[in-house]
C-alpha positions in Angstrom: 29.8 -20.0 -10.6 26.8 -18.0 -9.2 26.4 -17.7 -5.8 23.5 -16.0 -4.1 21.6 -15.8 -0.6 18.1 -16.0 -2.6 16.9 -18.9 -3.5 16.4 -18.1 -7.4 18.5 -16.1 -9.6 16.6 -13.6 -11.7 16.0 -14.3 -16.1 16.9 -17.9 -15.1 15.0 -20.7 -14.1 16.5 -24.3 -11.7 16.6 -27.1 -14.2 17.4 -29.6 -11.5 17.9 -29.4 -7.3 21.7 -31.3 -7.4 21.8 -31.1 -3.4 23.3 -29.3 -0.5 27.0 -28.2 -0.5 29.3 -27.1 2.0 32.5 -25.5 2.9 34.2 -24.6 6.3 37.6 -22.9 7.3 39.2 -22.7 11.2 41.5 -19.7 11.3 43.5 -18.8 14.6 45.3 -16.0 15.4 48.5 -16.1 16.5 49.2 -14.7 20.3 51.7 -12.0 19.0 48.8 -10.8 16.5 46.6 -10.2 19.4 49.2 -8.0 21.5 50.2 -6.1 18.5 46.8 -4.9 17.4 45.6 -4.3 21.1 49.0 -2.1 21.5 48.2 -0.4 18.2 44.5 0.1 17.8 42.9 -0.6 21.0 39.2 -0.1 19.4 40.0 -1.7 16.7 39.6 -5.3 15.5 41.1 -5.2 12.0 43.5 -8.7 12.7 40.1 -10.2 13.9 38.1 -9.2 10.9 41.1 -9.8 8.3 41.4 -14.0 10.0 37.7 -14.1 9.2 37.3 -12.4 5.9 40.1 -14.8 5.0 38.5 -18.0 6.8 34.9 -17.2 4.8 37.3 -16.9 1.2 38.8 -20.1 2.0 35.4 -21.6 3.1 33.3 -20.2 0.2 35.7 -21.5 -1.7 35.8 -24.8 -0.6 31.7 -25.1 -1.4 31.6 -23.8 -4.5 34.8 -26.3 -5.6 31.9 -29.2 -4.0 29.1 -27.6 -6.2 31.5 -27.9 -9.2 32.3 -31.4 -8.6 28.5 -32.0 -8.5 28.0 -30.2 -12.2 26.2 -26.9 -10.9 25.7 -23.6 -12.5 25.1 -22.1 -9.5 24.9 -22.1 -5.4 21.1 -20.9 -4.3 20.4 -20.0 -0.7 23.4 -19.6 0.7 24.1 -19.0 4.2 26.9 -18.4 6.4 28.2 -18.9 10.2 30.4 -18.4 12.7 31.7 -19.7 15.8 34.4 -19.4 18.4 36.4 -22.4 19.1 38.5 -21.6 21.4 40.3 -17.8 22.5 42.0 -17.7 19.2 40.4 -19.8 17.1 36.9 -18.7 14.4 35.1 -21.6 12.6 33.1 -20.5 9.2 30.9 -22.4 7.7 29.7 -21.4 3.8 26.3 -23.5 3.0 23.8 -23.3 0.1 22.0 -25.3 -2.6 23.7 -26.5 -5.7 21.8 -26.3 -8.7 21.8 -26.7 -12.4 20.2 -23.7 -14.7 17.6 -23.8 -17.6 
């Protein structure tokens, strides 16, 4: 499956617009996780950024499964947010265009 941020995909052309797809993760951290990483890299955020990377896999995932089920080639336009849900908890959302290819 292609997936891309632009809204074409160069040497091929969109046969048909199939719709928009979607794909969201929520990924806390556990409390321990936050003590351990303060206690051992004070500047550093890696737990933080490994729950997100892994939420945005899971959620990326999750849309291009959606664009399957729909018969696209490919995802066009895709976007991506985040938000806090609470102290622990990250919400991603993976969103884009499913298409078909020529």
């Amino acid at each position: 499956m292609i997936v891309v941020p632009s809204d074409r995909i160069e040497g091929r052309r969109v046969e048909k617009t199939l719709g928009l797809v979607s794909g969201s993760a929520l990924r806390a951290n556990w409390l321990g996780n936050d003590i351990t990483s303060v206690l051992r890299h004070p500047e550093d955020s890696v737990i933080y950024e490994k729950t997100l990377d892994h939420a945005l896999d899971k959620a990326k995932s999750s849309m291009i499964k959606e664009a399957q089920h729909m018969g696209a080639d490919a995802v066009v336009g895709t976007k991506f947010s985040t938000a806090m849900i609470s102290g622990h908890t990250a919400e991603v959302l993976v969103y884009g265009t499913a298409v078909k290819l020529k």
